[in-house]
C-alpha positions in Angstrom: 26.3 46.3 174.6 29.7 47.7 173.3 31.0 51.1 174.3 32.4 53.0 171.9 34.1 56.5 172.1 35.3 58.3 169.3 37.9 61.0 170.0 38.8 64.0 167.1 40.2 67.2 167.4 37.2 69.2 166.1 33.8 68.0 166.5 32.7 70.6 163.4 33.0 72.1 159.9 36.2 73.4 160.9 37.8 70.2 161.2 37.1 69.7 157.4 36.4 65.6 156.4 36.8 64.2 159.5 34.1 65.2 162.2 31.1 64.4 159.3 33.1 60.9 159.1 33.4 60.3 162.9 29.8 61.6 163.4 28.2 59.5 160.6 30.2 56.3 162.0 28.9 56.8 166.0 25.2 57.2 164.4 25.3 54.0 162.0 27.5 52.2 164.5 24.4 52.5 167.2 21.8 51.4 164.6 24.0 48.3 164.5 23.9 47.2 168.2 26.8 49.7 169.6 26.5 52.6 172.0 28.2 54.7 169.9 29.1 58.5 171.5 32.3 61.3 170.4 34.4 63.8 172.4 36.5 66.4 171.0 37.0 70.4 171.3 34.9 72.7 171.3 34.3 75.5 168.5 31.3 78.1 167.2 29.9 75.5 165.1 30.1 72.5 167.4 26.7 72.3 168.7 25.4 73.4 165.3 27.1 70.3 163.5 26.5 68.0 166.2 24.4 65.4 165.3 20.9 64.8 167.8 21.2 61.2 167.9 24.7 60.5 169.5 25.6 61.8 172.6 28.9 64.1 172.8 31.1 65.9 174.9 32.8 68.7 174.0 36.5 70.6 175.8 37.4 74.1 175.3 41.4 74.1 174.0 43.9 76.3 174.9 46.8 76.9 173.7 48.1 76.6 169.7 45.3 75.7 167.9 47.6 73.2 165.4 48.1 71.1 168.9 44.7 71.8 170.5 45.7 70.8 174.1 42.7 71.1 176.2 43.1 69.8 180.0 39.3 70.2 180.3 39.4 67.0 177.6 41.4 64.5 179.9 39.5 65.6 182.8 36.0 65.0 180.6 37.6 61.8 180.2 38.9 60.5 183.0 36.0 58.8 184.4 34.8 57.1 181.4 34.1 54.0 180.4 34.7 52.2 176.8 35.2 49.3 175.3 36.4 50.9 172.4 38.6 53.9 171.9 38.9 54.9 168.7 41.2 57.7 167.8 40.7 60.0 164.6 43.3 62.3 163.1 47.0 62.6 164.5 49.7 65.6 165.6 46.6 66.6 168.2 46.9 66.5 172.3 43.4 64.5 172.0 44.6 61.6 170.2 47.3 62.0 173.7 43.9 61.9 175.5 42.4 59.1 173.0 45.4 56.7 174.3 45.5 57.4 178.0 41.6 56.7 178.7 42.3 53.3 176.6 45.1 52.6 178.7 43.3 53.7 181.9 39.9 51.9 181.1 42.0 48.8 179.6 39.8 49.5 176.0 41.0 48.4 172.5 42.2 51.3 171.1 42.1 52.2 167.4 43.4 55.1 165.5 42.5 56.4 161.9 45.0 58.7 160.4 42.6 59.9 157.7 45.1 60.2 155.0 47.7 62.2 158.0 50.3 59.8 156.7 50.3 60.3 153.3 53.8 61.2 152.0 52.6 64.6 150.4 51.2 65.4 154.2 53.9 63.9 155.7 55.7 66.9 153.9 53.9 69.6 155.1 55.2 71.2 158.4 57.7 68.2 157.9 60.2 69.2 161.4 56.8 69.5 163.7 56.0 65.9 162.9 58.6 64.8 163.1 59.2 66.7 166.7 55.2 64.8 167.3 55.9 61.9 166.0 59.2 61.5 168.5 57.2 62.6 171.7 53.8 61.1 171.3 52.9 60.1 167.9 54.5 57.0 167.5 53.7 55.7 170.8 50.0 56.3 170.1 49.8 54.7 166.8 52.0 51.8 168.1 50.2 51.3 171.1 46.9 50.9 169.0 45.4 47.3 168.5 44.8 47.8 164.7 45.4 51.2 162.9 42.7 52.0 160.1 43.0 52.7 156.8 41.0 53.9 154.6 42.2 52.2 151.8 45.1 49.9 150.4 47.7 52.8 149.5 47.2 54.1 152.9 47.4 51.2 154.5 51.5 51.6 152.8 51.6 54.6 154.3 50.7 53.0 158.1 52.9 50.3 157.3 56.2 52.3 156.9 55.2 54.6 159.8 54.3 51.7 162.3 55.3 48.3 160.6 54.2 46.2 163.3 50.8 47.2 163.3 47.5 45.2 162.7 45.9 47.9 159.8 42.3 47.2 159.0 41.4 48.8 155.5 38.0 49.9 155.8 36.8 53.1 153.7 34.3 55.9 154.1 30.7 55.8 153.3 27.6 57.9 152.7 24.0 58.0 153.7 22.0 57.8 150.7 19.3 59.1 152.2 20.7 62.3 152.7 20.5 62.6 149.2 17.1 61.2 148.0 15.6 64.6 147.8 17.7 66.8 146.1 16.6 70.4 144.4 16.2 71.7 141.4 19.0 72.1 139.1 18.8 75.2 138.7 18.1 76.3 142.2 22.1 76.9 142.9 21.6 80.2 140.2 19.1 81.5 143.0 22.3 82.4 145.3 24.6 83.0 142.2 23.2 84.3 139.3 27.0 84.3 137.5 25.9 80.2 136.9 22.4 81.0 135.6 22.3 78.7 131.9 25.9 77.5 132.0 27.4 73.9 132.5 28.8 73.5 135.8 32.0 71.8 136.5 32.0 72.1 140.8 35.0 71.4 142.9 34.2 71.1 146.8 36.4 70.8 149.3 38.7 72.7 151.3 40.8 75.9 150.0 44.1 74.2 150.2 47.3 74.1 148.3 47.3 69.8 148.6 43.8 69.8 147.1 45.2 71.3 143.5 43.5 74.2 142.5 46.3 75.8 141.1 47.3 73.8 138.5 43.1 73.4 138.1 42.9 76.6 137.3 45.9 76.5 135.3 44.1 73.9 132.9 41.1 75.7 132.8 42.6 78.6 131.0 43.8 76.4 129.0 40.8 74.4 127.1 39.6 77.1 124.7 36.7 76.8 123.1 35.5 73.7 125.2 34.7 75.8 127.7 32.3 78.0 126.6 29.0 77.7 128.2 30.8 76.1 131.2 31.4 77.9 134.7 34.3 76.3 137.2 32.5 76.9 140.9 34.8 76.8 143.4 33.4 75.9 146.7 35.1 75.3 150.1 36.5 77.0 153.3 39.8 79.0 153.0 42.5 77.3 154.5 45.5 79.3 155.7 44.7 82.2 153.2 45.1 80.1 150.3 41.8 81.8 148.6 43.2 85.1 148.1 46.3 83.7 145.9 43.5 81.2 143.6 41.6 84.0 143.2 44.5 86.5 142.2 45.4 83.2 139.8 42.2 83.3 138.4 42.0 87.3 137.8 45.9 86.6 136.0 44.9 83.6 134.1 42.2 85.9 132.7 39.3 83.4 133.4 37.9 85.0 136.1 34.3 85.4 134.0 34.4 81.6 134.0 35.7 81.0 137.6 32.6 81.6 140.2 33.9 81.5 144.0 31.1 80.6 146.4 33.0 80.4 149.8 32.0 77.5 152.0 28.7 75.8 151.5 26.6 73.9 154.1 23.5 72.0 154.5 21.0 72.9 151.7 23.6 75.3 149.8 25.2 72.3 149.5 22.7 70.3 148.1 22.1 72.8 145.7 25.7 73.0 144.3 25.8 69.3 143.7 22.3 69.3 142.0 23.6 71.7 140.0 26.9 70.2 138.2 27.1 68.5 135.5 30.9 67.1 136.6 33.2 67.2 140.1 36.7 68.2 140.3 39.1 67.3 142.8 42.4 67.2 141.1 44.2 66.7 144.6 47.9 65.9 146.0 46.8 64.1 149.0 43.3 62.3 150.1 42.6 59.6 153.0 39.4 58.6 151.1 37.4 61.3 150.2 33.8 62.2 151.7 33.6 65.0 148.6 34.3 62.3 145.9 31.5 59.8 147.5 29.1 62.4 148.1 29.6 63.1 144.5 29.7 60.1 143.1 26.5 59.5 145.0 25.1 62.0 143.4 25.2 60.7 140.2 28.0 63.1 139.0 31.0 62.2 136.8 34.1 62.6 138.5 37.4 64.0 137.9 39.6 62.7 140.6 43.8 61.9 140.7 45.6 58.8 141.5 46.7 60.5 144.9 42.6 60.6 145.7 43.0 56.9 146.2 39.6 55.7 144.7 40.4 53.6 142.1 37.6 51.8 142.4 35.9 54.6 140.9 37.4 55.0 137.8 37.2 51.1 137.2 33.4 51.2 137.3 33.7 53.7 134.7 31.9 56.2 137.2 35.5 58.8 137.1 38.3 59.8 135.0 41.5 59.7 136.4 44.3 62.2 135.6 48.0 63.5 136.9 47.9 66.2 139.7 49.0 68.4 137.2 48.1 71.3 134.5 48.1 68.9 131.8 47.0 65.8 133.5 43.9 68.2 134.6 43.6 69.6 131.0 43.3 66.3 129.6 40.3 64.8 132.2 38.6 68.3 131.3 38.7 68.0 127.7 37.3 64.6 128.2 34.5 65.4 130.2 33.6 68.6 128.6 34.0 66.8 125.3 30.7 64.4 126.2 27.4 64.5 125.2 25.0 65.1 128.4 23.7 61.5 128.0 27.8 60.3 128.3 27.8 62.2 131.4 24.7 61.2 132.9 25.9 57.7 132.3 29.1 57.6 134.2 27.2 59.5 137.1 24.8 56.5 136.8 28.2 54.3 136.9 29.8 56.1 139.6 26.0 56.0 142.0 25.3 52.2 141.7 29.5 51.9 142.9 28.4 53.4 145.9 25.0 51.5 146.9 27.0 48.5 146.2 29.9 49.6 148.7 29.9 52.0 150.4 26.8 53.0 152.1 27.6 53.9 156.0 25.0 51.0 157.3 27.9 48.7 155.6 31.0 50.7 156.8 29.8 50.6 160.4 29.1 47.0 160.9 32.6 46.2 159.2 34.4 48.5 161.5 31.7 46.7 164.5 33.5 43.3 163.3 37.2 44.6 164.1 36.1 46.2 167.8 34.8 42.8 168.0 38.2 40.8 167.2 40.0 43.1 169.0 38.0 42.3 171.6 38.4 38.7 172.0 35.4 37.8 169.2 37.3 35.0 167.2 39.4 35.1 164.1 40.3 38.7 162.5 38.2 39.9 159.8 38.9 39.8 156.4 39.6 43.5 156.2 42.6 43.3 158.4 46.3 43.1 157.7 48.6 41.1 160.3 52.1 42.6 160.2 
């Protein structure tokens, strides 16, 4: 049976889209024939997130937490044994770790940069890349039997970074039976009453300046009478203290009465907000392949996503509008949405859900990713989902 190890920095809800990724992979990975397990650091909410079915070790960091050096994670590491390494997220003293034990155990080694080398994040805390990038990033990536993408424009992205690399493009997924039983509509108004009667237009994600709330907000105070009987719920984790400037945005915009700010939701909350809204909002900079925008779409919601969200896809099946990452490339998807009938609505979600049993169900994703261990492993010709250099 292969071994497979995935390494991340955080192995919870602090770690934003990647640990649900890296733990959905490892559990759909063993349903397929693997013995699929993670390792990462250590955090309040890592045995809560955990998931029962894959085993997982966890190393407490010291240290900066932007690095996340832990020397209890080489020493977890050192004696075991893969036959697949596969590295998640970049910039972090694990993905050090993730390369070692590859080298060490002579494993195929494979690293996912989950949208880390996308030019607006390339930007970001630009000099301490590029200080990573010269002492250990490129080596790891380089090193790497195939690098994975999670779609076409970031596979550009890999290429320019590395261009010697083997990139398989394989995108996220979602369980659809985590959302087979979903509440009442109206069950979100329970926790906030502010939504009680009112169309909801729900963005989900992280509070972060890449993911475009500003100039979200922006448009919202600018459609008029199209948005009355609508409320904008803003749900997500503050990142970095960006909350307290969207919500002093909001209060100057004067639309805080239509602006409702939930703070992170989890679990059933979760389930609840997206039961709830009548359309999704992620007007973002920068994506890998979004796990908010799937979850949504699976959901049977119409979608307001950018070019920059790099879903296409989406948007071709007529399951999405797709606007500019700005004011008035937000204003316009809004006034389109919120210009439907319900019906209109309801049958873009309806496009948007069968896109998604189609492609991209995590029983799918896992066996493809399965087939390039495999290759890289000696098990014939590379899949069709790979790029040769």
């Amino acid at each position: 049976m292969m071994k497979v190890l995935h390494v991340t920095a955080s192995l919870s809800r602090l770690g934003g889209g990647i640990p649900p990724v890296v733990w959905e992979l490892a559990r759909h990975q063993s349903a397929a024939g693997a013995a699929a397990s993670v390792a990462g650091l250590q955090d309040r909410y890592t045995a809560e997130d955990a998931r029962p079915d894959v085993p997982y070790r966890a190393a407490v960091s010291t240290g900066p937490a932007a690095f996340g050096y832990s020397r209890e994670l080489g020493k977890l590491l050192h004696d075991h044994r893969a036959d697949v390494v596969h590295s998640h997220g970049l910039w972090m003293h694990p993905g050090i770790e993730a390369r070692r034990l590859a080298r060490r155990s002579r494993a195929a080694l494979v690293v996912s940069p989950h949208g880390m080398l996308e030019p607006w994040a390339i930007r970001r805390s630009r000099l301490r890349k590029l200080a990573a990038a010269w002492l250990f990033e490129r080596s790891n990536v380089r090193s790497a039997g195939c690098v994975h993408a999670l779609c076409r424009q970031e596979a550009a992205g890999i290429r320019a970074f590395s261009p010697r690399s083997a990139i398989a493009v394989v995108p996220n997924g979602v369980d659809l039976r985590d959302w087979a039983a979903m509440p009442g509509r109206e069950a979100i108004a329970e926790r906030f009453p502010e939504v009680n009667g009112r169309r909801r237009a729900l963005f989900l994600s992280r509070i972060h300046p890449k993911k475009g709330l500003a100039h979200l907000l922006e448009a919202w105070a600018r459609l008029g009478r199209l948005s009355d009987g609508w409320v904008l719920v803003v749900s997500g984790p503050d990142e970095g203290g960006h909350l307290r400037h969207i919500e002093s945005l909001a209060e100057s915009l004067g639309i805080s009465r239509s602006v409702v700010f939930t703070g992170p939701l989890y679990g059933q909350a979760k389930l609840e907000a997206l039961a709830g809204a009548d359309v999704f909002v992620l007007p973002s900079f920068s994506e890998g392949f979004s796990i908010a925008v799937l979850e949504a779409a699976a959901c049977r919601l119409p979608v307001l996503l950018t070019a920059q969200c790099n879903f296409p896809e989406l948007a071709a099946a007529g399951g999405a509008v797709e606007v500019e990452p700005t004011a008035e490339g937000t204003l316009r998807g809004l006034r389109l949405l919120a210009g439907m009938t319900d019906a209109q609505r309801m049958e873009m979600g309806a496009n948007g859900r069968t896109l998604v049993e189609f492609h991209y169900t995590w029983d799918a994703i896992a066996t493809k990713m399965v087939d390039v261990y495999s290759w890289l492993l000696g098990g014939g010709p590379a899949p069709a989902c790979v790029m040769q250099p």
